[in-house]
C-alpha positions as CSV (number, residue, x, y, z in Angstrom):
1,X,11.9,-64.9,-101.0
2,X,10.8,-66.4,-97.8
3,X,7.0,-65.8,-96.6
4,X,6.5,-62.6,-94.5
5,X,4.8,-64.2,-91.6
6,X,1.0,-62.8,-91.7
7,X,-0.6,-61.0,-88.4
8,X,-1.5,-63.0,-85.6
9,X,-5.1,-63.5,-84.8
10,X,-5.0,-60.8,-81.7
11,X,-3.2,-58.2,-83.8
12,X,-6.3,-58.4,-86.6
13,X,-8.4,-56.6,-83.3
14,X,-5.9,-54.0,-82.6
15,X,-7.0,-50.5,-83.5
16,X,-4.0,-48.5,-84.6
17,X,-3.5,-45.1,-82.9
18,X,-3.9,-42.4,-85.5
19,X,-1.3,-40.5,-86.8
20,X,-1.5,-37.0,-85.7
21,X,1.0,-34.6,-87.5
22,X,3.9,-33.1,-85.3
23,X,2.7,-35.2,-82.3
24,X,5.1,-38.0,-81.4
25,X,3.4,-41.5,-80.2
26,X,3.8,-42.0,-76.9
27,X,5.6,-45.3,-75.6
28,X,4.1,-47.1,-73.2
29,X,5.8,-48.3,-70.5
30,X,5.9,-52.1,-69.2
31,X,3.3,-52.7,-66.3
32,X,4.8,-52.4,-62.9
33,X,7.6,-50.3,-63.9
34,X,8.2,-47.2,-60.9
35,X,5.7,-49.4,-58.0
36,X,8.3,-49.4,-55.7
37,X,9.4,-45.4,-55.7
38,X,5.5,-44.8,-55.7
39,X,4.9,-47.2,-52.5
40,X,8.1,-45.6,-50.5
41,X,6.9,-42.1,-51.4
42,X,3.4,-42.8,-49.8
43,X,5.4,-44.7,-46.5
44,X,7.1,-41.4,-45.9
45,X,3.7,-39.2,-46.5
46,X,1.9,-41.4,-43.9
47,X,5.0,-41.2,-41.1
48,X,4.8,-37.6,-41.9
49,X,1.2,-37.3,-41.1
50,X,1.5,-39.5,-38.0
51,X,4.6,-37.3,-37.0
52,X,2.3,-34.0,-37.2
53,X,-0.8,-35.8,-35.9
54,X,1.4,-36.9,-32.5
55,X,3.1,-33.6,-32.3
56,X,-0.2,-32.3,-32.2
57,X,-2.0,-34.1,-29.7
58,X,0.9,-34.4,-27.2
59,X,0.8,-30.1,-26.8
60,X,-0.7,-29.4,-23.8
61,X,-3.8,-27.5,-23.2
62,X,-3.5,-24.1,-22.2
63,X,-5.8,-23.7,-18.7
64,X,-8.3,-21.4,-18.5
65,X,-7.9,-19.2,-16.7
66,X,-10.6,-18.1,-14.4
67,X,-12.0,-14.2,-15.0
68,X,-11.0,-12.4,-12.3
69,X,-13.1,-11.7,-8.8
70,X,-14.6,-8.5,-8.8
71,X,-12.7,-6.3,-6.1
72,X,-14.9,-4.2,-3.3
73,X,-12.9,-0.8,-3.0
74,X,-13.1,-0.1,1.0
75,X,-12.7,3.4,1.2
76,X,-9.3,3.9,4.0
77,X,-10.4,5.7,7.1
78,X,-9.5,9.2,7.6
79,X,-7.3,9.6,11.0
80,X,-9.1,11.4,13.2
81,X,-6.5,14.0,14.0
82,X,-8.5,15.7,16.6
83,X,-8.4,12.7,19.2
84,X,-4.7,13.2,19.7
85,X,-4.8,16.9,20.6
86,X,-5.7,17.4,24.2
87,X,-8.3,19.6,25.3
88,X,-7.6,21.6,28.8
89,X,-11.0,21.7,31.0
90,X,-11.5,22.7,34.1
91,X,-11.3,19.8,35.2
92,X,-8.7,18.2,33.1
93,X,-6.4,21.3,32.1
94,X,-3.2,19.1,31.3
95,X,-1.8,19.6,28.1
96,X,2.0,18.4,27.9
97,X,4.5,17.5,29.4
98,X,8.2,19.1,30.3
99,X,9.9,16.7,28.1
100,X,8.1,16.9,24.8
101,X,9.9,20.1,24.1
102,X,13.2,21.5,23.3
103,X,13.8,25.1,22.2
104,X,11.0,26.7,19.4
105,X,9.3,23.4,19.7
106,X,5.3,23.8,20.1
107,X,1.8,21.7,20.7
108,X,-1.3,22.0,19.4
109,X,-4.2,22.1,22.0
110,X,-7.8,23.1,22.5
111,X,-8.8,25.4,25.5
112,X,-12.0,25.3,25.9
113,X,-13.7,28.7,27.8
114,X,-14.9,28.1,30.8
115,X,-17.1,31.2,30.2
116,X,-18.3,31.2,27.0
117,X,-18.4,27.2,26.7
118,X,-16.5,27.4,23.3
119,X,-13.8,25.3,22.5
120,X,-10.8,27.8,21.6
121,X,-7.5,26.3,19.0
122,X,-4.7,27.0,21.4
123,X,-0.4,26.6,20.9
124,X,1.6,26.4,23.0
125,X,5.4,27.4,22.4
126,X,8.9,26.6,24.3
127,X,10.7,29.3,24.7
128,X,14.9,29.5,23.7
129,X,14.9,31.5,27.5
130,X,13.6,30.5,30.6
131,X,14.0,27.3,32.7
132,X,11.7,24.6,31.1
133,X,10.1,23.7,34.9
134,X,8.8,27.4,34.8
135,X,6.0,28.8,33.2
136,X,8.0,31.9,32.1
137,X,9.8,29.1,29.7
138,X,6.5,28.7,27.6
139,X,4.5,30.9,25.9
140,X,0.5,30.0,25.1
141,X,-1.8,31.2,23.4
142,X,-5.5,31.1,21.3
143,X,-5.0,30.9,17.5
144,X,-7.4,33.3,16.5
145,X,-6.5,36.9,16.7
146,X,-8.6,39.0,19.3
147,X,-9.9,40.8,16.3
148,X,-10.2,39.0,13.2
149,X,-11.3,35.9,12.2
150,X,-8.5,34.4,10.3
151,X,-6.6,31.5,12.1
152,X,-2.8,32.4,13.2
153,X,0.2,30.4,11.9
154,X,3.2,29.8,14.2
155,X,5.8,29.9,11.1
156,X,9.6,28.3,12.0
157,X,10.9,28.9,8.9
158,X,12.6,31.7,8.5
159,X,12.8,31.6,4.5
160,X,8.8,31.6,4.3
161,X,8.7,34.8,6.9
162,X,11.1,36.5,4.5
163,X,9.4,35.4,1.3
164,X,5.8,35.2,2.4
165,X,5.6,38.2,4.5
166,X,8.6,40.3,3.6
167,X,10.1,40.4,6.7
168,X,13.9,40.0,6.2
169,X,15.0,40.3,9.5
170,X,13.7,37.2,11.1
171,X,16.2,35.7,12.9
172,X,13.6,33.2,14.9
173,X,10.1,31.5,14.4
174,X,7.1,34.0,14.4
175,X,3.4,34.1,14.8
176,X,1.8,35.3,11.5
177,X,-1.6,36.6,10.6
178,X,-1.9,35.0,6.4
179,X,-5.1,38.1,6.0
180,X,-3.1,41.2,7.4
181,X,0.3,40.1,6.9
182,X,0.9,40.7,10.4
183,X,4.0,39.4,12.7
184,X,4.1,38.9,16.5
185,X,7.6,38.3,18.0
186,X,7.1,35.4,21.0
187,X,10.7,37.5,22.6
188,X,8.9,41.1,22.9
189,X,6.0,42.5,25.2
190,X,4.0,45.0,24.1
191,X,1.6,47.3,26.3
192,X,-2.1,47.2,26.9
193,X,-4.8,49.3,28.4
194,X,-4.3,48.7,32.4
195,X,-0.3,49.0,32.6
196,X,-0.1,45.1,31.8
197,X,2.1,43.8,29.4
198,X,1.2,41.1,27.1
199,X,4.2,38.7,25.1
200,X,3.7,38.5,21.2
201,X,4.4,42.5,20.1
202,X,3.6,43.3,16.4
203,X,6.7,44.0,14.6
204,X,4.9,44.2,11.0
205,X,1.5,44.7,10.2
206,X,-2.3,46.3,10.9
207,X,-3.1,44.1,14.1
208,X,-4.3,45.9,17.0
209,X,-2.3,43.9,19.8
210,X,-1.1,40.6,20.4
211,X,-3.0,37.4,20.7
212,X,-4.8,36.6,23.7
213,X,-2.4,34.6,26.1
214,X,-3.4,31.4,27.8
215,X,-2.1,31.0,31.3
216,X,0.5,28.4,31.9
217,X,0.7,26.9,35.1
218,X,3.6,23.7,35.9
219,X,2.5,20.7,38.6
220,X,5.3,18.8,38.6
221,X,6.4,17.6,34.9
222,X,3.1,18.7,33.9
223,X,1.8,21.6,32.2
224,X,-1.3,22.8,32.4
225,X,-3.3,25.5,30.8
226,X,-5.6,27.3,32.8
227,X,-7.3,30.8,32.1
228,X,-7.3,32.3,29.2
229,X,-7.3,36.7,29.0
C-alpha cells in the first residue's frame, strides 16, 4: 500500500472547529468573493444621498413675512345734516326755490321767531292745486303741534297712514301726530276763533286745531318764509 502522505507542517497548528451536534459547519467562502455587488451597492447609496442633499438645498426659502402694521381706526365724520337745511331770518327768509318741487314734494327748513328768538322745525309742502309761482300753491308750516310736544310727521305713504294710524281712506299724503294718532288733511280748512280759516283740518284724532302756518311769500323764483301765526 502506498504511504498516506502525513500533515504538512501548517496543518500541525490548525485548531479543528468542534463538532457541535445538529449544527452544520459553516463553509467559508474564498476571500474577495461578492466585493464588487458590495462596492456598486454603496455607489448608489452615495448618489442617493447627494440626490436628497441637492434636492434639499436647491428649495428656496420661504420669506418672512413681515407682521403686519398696526391700523389706527379714524372714526368717519358724521354729516352734519343741519348745514344743508336753510334757516329763514329776517333778514335772510329764503328757503327754496320754484323748481325744487313737483306735486306732494316738500322741504325741510328752520323758521326761526323773530319774537321769541327760537329756532322753530318748519316744512314746507307743494301743493297738487294751485299755480307753483303763487303762494296759495304751498302750504308751510312749524312741526310741532300748537299744543303738544311731540314732533309732526308729513307721511306720503299711504299704506303706513292706513296701517299705522287706521285711517283707510287716505287717498293723499297727510300730516300725522305719532302721540295722539292725529291726521291733518293739507286739502281742507278748518275754522278758528276770529272767523279765520287755517289749512291742515283734523280728520282723525284729539288735536285741538291745525298746526300753526308759516306765511309764504314768492319774489320771483324764490320762496320765502316769513311770519309765522
Amino acid at each position: 500500500m502506498p504511504e498516506q502522505p502525513g500533515p504538512s507542517p501548517n496543518d500541525r497548528f490548525k485548531a479543528e472547529m468542534p463538532q457541535i451536534p445538529g449544527v452544520s459547519t459553516p463553509v467559508s467562502k474564498p476571500a474577495g468573493s461578492g466585493g464588487p455587488w458590495l462596492v456598486m451597492v454603496g455607489l448608489v447609496a452615495v448618489l442617493i444621498a447627494v440626490f436628497v442633499a441637492g434636492r434639499l438645498m436647491s428649495k428656496p426659502k420661504r420669506a418672512e413675512v413681515p407682521p403686519p402694521t398696526p391700523q389706527i381706526e379714524v372714526p368717519i365724520p358724521v354729516p352734519d345734516l343741519t348745514a344743508t337745511i336753510p334757516v329763514a331770518t329776517e333778514q335772510s327768509p329764503t328757503i327754496a326755490t320754484v323748481s325744487e318741487f313737483k306735486p306732494w314734494s316738500s322741504k325741510q327748513f328752520t323758521f326761526r321767531n323773530r319774537l321769541t328768538g327760537e329756532n322753530v322745525p318748519a316744512l314746507i309742502v307743494r301743493l297738487p292745486v294751485g299755480s307753483p309761482l303763487r303762494a296759495g300753491g304751498y302750504w308751510s308750516f312749524a312741526m310741532r303741534p300748537a299744543y303738544g310736544t311731540c314732533e309732526l310727521d308729513y307721511i306720503e305713504d299711504l299704506q303706513t297712514l292706513k296701517n299705522d294710524y287706521g285711517y283707510r281712506q287716505a287717498t293723499h299724503p297727510m300730516v300725522g301726530n305719532s302721540c295722539s294718532r292725529s291726521l291733518y288733511d293739507p286739502l281742507k280748512y278748518a275754522p278758528l276763533p276770529g272767523n279765520v280759516l287755517a289749512r291742515g283740518a283734523i280728520v282723525q284724532g284729539s288735536d285741538l286745531r291745525p298746526p300753526l302756518s308759516i306765511e309764504i311769500q314768492l319774489k320771483g323764483k324764490q320762496i320765502l318764509a316769513t311770519r309765522m301765526e
